[in-house]
N, CA, C and O atoms as a Tinker XYZ file with bonds, in Angstrom:
   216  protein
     1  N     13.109000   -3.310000   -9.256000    73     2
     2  CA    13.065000   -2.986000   -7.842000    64     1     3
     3  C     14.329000   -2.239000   -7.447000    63     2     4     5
     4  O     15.388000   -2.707000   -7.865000    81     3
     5  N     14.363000   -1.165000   -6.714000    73     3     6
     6  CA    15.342000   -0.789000   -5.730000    64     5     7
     7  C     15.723000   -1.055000   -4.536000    63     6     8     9
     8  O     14.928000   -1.476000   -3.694000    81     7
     9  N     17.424000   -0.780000   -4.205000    73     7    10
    10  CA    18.068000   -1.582000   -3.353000    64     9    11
    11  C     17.193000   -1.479000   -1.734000    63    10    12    13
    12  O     17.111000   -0.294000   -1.410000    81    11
    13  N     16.825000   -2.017000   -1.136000    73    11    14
    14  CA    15.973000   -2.217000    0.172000    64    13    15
    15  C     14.673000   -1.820000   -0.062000    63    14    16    17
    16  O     14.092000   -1.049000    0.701000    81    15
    17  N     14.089000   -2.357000   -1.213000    73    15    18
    18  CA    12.613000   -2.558000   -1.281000    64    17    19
    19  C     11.869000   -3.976000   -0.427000    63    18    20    21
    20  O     12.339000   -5.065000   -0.099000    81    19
    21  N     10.881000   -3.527000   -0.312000    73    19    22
    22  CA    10.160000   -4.843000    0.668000    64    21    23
    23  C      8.740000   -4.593000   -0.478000    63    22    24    25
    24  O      8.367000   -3.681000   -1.215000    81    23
    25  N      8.158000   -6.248000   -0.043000    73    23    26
    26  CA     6.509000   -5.352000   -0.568000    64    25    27
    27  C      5.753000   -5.296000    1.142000    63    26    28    29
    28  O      6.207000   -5.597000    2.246000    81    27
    29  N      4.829000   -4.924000    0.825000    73    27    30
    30  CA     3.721000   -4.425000    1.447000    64    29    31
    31  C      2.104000   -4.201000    0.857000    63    30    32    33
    32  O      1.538000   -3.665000   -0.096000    81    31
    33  N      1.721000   -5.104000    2.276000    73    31    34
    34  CA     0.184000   -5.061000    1.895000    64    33    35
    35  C     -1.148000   -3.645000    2.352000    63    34    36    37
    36  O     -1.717000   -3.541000    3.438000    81    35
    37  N     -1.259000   -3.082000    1.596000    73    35    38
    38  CA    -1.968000   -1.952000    1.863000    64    37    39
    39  C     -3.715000   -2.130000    1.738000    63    38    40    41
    40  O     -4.250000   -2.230000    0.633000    81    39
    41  N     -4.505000   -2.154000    3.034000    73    39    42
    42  CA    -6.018000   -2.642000    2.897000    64    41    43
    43  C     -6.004000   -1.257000    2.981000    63    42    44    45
    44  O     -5.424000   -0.482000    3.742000    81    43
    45  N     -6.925000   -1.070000    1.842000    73    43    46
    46  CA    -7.547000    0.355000    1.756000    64    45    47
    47  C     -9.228000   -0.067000    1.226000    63    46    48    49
    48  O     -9.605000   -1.178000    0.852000    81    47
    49  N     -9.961000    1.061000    1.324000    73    47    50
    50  CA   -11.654000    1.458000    1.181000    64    49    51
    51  C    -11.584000    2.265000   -0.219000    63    50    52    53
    52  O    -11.023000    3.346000   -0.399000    81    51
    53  N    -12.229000    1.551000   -1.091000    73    51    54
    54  CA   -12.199000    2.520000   -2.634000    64    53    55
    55  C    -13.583000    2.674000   -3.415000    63    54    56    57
    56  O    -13.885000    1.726000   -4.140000    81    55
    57  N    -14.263000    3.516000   -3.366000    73    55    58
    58  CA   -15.603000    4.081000   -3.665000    64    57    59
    59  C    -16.675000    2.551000   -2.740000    63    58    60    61
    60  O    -17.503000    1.811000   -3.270000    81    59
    61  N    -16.174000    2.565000   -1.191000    73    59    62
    62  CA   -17.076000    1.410000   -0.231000    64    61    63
    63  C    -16.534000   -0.043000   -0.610000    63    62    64    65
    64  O    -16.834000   -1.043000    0.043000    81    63
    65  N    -15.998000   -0.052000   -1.334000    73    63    66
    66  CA   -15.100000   -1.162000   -1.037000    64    65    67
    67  C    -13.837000   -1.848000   -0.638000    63    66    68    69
    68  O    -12.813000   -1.436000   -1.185000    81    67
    69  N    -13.757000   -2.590000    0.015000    73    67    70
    70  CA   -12.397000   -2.986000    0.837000    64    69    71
    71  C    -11.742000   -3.784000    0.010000    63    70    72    73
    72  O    -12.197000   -4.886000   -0.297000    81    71
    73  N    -10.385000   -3.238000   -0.532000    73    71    74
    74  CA    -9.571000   -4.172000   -1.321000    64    73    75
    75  C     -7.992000   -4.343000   -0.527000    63    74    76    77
    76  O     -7.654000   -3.512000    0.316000    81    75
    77  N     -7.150000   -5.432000   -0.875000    73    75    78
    78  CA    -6.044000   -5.459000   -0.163000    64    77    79
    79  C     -5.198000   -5.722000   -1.794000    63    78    80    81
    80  O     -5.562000   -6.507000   -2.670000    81    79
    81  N     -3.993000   -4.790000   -1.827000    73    79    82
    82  CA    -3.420000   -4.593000   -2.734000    64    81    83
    83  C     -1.777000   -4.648000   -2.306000    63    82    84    85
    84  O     -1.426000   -3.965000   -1.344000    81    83
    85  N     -0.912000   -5.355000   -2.932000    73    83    86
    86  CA     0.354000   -5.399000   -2.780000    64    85    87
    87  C      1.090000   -4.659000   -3.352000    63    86    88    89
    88  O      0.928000   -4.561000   -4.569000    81    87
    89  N      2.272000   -3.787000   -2.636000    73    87    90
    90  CA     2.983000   -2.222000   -2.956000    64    89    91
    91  C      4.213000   -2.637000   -2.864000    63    90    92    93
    92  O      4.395000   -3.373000   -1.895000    81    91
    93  N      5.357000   -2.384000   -3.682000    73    91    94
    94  CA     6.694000   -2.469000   -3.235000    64    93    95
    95  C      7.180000   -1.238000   -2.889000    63    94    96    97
    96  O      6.590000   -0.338000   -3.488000    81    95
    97  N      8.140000   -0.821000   -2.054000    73    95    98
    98  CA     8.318000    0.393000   -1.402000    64    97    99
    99  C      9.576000    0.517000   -0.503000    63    98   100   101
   100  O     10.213000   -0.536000   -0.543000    81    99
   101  N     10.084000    1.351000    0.208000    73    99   102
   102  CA    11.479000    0.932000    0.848000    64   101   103
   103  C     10.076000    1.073000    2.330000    63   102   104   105
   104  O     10.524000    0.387000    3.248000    81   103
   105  N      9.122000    1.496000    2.629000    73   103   106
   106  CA     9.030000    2.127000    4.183000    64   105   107
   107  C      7.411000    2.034000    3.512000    63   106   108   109
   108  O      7.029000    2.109000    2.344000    81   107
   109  N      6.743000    1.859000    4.663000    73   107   110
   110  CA     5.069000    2.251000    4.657000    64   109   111
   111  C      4.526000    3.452000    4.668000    63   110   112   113
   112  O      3.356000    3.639000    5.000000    81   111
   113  N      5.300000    4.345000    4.318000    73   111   114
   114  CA     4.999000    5.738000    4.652000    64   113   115
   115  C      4.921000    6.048000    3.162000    63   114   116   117
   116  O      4.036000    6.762000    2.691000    81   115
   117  N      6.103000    5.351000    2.282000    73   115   118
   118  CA     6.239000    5.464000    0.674000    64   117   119
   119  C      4.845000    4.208000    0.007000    63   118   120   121
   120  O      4.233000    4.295000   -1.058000    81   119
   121  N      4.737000    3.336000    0.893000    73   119   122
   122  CA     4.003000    2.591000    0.111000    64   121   123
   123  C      2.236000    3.515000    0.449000    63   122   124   125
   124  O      1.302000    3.155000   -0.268000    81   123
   125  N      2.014000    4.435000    1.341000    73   123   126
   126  CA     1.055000    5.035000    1.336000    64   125   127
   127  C      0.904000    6.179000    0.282000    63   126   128   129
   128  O     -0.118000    6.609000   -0.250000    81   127
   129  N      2.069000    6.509000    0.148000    73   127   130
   130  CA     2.212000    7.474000   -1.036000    64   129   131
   131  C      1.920000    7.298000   -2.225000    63   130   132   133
   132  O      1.637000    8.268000   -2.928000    81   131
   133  N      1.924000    5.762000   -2.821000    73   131   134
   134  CA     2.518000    5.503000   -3.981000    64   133   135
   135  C      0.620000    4.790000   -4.098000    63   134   136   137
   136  O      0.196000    4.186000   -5.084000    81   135
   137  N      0.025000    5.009000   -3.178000    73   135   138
   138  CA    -1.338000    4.402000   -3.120000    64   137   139
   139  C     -2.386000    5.929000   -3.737000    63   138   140   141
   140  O     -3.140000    6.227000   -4.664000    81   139
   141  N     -1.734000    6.579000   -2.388000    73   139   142
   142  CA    -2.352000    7.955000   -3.145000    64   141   143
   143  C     -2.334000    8.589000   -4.279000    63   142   144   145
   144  O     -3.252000    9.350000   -4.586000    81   143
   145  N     -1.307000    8.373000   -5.049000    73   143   146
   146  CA    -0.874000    8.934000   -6.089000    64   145   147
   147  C     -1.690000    8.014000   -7.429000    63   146   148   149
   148  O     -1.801000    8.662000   -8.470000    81   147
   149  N     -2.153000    6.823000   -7.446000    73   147   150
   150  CA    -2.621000    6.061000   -8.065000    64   149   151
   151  C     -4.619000    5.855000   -7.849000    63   150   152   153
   152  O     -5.558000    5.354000   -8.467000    81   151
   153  N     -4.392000    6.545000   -6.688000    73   151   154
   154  CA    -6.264000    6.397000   -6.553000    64   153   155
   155  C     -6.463000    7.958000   -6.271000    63   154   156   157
   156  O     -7.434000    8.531000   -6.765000    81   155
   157  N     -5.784000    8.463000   -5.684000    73   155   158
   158  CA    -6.248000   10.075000   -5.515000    64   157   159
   159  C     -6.616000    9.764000   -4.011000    63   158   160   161
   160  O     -6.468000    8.766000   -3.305000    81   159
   161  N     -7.302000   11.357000   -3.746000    73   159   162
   162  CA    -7.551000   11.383000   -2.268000    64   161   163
   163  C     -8.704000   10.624000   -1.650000    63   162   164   165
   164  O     -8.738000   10.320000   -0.458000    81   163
   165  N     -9.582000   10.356000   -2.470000    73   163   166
   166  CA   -10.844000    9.580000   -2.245000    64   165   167
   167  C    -10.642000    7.921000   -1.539000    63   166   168   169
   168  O    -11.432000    7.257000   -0.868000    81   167
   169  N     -9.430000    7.655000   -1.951000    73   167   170
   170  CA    -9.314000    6.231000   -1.270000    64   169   171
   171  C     -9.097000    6.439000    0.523000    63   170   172   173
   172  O     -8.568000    7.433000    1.020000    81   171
   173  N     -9.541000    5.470000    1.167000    73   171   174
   174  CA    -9.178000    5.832000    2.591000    64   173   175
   175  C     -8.172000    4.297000    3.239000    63   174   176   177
   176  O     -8.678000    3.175000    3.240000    81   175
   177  N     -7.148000    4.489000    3.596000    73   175   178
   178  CA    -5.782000    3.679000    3.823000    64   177   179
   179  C     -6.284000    2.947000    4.943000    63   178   180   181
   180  O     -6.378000    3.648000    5.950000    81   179
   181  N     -6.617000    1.816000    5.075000    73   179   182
   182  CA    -6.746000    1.183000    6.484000    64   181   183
   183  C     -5.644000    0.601000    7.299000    63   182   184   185
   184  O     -5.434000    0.619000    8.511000    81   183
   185  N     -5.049000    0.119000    6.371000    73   183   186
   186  CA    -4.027000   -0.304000    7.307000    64   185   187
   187  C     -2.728000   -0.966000    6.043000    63   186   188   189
   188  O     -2.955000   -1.347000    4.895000    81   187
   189  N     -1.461000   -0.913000    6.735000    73   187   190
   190  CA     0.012000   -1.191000    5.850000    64   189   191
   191  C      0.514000   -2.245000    6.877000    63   190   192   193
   192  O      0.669000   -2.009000    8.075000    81   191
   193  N      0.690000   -3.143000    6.419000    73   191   194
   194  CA     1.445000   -4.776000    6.632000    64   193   195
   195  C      2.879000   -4.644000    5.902000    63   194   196   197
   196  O      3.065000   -3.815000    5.011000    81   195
   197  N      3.948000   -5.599000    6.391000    73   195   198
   198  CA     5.088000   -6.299000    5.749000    64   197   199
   199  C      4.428000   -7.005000    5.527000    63   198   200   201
   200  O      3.455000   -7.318000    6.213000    81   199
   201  N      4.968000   -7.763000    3.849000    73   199   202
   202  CA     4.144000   -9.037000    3.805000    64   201   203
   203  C      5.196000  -10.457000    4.143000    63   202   204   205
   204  O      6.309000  -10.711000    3.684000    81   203
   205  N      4.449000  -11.138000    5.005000    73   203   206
   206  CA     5.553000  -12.099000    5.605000    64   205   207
   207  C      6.034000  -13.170000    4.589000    63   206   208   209
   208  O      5.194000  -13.481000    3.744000    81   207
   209  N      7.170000  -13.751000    4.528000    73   207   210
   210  CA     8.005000  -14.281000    3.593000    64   209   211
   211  C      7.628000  -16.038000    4.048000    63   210   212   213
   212  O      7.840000  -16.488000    5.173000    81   211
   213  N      6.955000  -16.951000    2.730000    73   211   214
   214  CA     6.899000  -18.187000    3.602000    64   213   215
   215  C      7.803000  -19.167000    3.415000    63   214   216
   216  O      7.771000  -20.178000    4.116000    81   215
């Protein structure tokens, strides 16, 4: 991991299905990136969470 990584939960839609997948990333903008780059453009991003610490 790098210095001010968080994870993050990314619910995305992948060939009609809804999966929720955990991303480490410094920002949600990188953890959307790092989604795209691994499924291509076909996935559709629903939504990016912090994941809360219990």
């Amino acid at each position: 991991m790098r210095c001010g990584e968080k994870c993050f939960l990314v619910e995305m839609e992948v060939n009609g299905v809804v999966q929720v997948k955990p991303v480490t990333a410094k920002s949600p903008i990188e953890a959307r990136k790092n989604i795209r780059l691994e499924y291509g453009g076909e996935s559709k991003i629903l939504s990016v969470t912090a994941e809360k610490k219990k």
